[in-house]
C-alpha positions as CSV (number, residue, x, y, z in Angstrom):
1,X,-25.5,59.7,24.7
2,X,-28.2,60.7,22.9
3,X,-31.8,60.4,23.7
4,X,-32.9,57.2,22.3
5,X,-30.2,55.7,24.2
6,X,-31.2,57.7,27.8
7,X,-34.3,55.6,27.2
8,X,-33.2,52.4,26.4
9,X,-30.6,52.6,29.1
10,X,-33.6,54.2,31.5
11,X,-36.3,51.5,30.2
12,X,-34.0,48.3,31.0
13,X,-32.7,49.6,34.4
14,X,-36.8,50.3,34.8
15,X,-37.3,46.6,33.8
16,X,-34.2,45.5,36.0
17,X,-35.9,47.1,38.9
18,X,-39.3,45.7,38.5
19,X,-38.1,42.0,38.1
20,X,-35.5,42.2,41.0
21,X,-38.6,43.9,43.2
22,X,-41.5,41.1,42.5
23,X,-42.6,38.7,44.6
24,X,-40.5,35.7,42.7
25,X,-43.3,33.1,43.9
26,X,-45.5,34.6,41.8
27,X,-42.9,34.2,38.6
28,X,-43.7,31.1,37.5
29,X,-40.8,28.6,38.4
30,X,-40.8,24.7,37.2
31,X,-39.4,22.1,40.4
32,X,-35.9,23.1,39.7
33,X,-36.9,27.0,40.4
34,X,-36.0,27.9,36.4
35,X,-38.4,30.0,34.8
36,X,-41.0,29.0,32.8
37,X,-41.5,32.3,30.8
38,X,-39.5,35.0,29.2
39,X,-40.5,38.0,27.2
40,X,-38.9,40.3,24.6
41,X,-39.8,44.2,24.2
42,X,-38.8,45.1,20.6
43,X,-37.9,48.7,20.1
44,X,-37.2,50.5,16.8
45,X,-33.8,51.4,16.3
46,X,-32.7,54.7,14.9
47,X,-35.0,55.4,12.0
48,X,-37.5,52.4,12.7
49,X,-40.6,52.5,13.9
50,X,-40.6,48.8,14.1
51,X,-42.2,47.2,17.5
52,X,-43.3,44.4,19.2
53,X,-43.5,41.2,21.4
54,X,-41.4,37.7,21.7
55,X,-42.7,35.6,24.1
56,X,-40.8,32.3,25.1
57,X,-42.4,29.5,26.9
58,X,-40.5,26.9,28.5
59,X,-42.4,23.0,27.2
60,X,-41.3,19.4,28.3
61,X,-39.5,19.7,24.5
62,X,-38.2,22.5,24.5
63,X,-39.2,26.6,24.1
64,X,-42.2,28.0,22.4
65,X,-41.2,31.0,20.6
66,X,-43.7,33.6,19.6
67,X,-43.4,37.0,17.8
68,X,-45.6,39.3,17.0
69,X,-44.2,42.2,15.2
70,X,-45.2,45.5,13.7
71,X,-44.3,48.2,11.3
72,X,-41.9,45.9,9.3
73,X,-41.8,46.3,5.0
74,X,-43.4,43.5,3.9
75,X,-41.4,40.6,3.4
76,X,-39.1,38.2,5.7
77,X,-36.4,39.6,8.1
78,X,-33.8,38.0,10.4
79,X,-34.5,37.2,13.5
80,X,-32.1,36.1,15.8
81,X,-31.2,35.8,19.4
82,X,-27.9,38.1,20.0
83,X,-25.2,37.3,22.5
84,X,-25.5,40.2,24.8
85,X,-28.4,41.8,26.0
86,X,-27.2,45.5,25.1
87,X,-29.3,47.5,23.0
88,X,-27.9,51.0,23.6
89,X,-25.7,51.8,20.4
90,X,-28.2,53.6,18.3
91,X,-28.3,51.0,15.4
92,X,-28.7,48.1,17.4
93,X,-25.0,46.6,17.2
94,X,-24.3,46.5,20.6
95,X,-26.4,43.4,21.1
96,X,-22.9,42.4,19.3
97,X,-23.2,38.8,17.1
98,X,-25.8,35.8,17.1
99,X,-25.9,33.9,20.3
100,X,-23.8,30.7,19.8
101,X,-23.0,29.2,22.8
102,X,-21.8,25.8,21.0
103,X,-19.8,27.2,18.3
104,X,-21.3,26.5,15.1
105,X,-22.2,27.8,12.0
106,X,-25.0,29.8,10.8
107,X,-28.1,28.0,9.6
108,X,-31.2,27.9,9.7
109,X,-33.9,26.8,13.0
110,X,-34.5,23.7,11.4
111,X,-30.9,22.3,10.7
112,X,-28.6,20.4,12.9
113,X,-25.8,22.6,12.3
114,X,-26.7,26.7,13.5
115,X,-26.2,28.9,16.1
116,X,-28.5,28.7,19.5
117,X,-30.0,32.0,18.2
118,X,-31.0,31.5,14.7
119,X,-34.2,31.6,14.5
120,X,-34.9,32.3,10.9
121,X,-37.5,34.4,9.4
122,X,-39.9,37.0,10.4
123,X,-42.6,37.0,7.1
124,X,-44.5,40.8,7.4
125,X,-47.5,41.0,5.3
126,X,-48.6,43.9,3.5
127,X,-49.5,45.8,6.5
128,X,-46.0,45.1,8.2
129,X,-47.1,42.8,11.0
130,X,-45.4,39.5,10.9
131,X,-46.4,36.6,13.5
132,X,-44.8,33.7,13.9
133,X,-44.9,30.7,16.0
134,X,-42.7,27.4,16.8
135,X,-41.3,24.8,19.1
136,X,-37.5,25.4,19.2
137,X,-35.8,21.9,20.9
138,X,-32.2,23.9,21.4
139,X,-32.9,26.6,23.0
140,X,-33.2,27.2,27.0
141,X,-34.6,29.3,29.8
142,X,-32.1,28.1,32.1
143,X,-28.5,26.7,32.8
144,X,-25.2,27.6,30.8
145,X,-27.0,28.0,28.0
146,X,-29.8,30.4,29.0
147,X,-31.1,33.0,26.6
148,X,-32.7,35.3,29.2
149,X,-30.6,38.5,29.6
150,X,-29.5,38.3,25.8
151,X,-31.6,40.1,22.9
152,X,-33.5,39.7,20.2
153,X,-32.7,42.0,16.6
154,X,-35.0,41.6,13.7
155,X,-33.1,42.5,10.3
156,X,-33.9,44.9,7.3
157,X,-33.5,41.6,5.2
158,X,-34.5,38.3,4.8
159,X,-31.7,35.8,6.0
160,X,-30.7,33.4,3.8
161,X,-29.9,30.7,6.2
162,X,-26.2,30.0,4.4
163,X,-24.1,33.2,4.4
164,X,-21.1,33.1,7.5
165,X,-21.5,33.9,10.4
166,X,-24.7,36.4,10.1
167,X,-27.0,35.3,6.9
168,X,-26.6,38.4,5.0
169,X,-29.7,39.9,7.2
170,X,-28.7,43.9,6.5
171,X,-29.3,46.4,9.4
172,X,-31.0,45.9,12.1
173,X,-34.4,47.5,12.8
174,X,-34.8,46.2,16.1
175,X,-34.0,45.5,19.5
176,X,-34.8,44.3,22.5
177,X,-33.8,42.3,26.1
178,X,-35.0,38.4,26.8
179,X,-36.3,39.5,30.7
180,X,-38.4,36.7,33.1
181,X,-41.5,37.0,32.9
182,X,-44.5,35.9,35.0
């Protein structure tokens, strides 16, 4: 194991610890006691210095997602929600494929047809920051279909919304755990 992975490994047991230790009343909870918040750390992966924060915010129809990423080329990237929440192997791929919980085919965040964690497009500027917000009806913080304990990876490459099963997105530069936030 080498030390990137020591402290991933270290950094999401840390994060495990800290959730499973708060005060849960203070997590904000909606009547059904699902939360109302998650939150994504983004960590380079070997030979990225790519960084940053996805929030998602649980609405009456459906989840605000927001990014706000860093060190990117300038340019869009993939970004996608992947099915496990493992980002130990040093270039990201154990956060294994897309998170499709229904089955489907790849597509883009607007179409009917996609996977629940297609989410499109990060566009960096020149500088390499690329921010990004929207209203995404399919996913969930809750029930079968929850995203929280699954990751997020941002890709080299743009995706192109069409290519089976992953959009042709290239490498991916990083990655990071959907935890509950407050």
């Amino acid at each position: 194991m080498n030390s990137r992975s020591i402290f991933l490994t270290v950094s999401f047991l840390f994060s495990i610890l800290i959730v499973s230790g708060q005060d849960h009343a203070a997590m904000q909870m909606d009547d059904q006691g699902s939360p109302q918040n998650a939150i994504c750390v983004l960590y380079g992966t070997a030979g990225s210095d790519v960084t940053g924060i996805v929030t998602f915010t649980k609405t009456s129809t459906g989840v605000l997602v927001e990014a706000d990423v860093r060190s990117l080329t300038p340019g869009k990237h993939g970004f996608h929600i992947h099915e496990f929440g493992d980002c130990s192997a040093p270039d990201g791929t154990s956060a294994g494929g897309h998170f499709n919980p229904g089955h489907m085919k790849h597509g883009g965040p607007n179409d009917a047809v996609r996977h629940e964690g297609d989410l499109g497009n990060l566009d960096a500027d020149e500088t390499g920051r690329a921010r990004l917000s929207f209203l995404d009806p399919t996913l969930s913080l809750s029930g079968s279909h929850t995203i929280i304990g699954y990751s997020v990876i941002v890709h080299a490459q743009e995706d192109d919304l069409v290519s089976q099963p992953t959009g042709n997105a290239g490498a991916r530069v990083a990655c990071g755990v959907i935890g509950v936030a407050k």
